[in-house]
N, C-alpha and C positions, 0 to 999 in steps of 0.2 A: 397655185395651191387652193384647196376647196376649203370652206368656213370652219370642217372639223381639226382639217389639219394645223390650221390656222389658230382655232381653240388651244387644241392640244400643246401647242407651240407656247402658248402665251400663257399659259397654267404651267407648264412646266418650270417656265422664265418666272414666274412669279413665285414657282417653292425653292426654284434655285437662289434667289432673292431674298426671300424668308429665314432659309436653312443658313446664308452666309451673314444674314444680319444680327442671328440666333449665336451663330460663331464669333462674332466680334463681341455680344454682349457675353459670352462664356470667357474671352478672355479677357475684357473691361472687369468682370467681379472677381480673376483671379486676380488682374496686378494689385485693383484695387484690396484686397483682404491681404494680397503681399506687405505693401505699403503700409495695414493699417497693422499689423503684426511688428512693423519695425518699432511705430513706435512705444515698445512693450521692449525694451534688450532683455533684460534680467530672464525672458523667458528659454527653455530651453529647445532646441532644435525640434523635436517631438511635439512641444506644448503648440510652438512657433504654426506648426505644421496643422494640427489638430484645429487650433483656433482658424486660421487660415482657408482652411477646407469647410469650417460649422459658416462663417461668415460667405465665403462667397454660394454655398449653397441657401441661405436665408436669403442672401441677395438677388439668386436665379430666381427662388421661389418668388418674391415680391414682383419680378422684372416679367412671369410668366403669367400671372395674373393681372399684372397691369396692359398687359400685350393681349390677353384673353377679355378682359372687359372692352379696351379700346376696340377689337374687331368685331365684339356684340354692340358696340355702338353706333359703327359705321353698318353693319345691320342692319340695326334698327333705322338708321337717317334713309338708310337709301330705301327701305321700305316705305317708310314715310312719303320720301322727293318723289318716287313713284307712284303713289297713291296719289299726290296731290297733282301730276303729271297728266293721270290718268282722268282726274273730275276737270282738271283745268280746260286738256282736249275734249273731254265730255260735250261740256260746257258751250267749244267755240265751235264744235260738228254742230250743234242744237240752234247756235245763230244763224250757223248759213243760212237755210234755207229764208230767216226774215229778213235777211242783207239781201239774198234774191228778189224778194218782193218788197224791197223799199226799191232795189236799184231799178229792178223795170218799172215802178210808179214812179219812179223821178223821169225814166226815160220814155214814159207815156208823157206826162205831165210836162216836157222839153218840147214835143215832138206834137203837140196838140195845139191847133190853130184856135184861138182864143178869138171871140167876135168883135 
């Protein structure tokens, strides 16, 4: 397999991922707005229903923005880790060349008959 297919492959796996993790939180705020409806009896089957349906859609909403900010944060970190990735390699490409010429002065300085 060549790198696109390879890409494509793993983007795919990653919205299949997404879209079933999305599916599990759609039925986590049904049971839970089920559950928080019970305990309310007095209400009637319509009200039961109504309420049930307002709460787990509040609940998606919160769950959507909390799942939208978390991947503008990881965003932002890995833009960061990258930046700092890139001044840190910067950095250790810039010493080579004086790590060259300390290690040939040490190997002059080994290698030089002293009187």
């Amino acid at each position: 397999m060549d790198d696109d297919t390879t890409d494509t492959i793993a983007g795919s796996l990653r919205q299949l991922e997404g879209y079933l993790l999305w599916q599990a939180e759609v039925a986590t705020a049904q049971r839970d707005a089920t559950a928080f409806t019970e305990q309310f009896p007095w209400l009637t089957t319509g009200q039961r229903e109504e309420i049930a349906r307002a709460y787990a859609q509040k609940r998606l909403e919160v769950s959507r923005l909390t799942v939208t900010h978390i991947a503008q944060r990881c965003r932002d970190l890995r833009s960061e880790y990258e930046d700092r990735y890139r001044r840190l390699r910067f950095g250790l490409v810039a010493l080579l060349p004086c790590a060259a010429a300390l290690g040939a002065a040490a190997a002059a300085v080994a290698t030089r008959s002293w009187p």
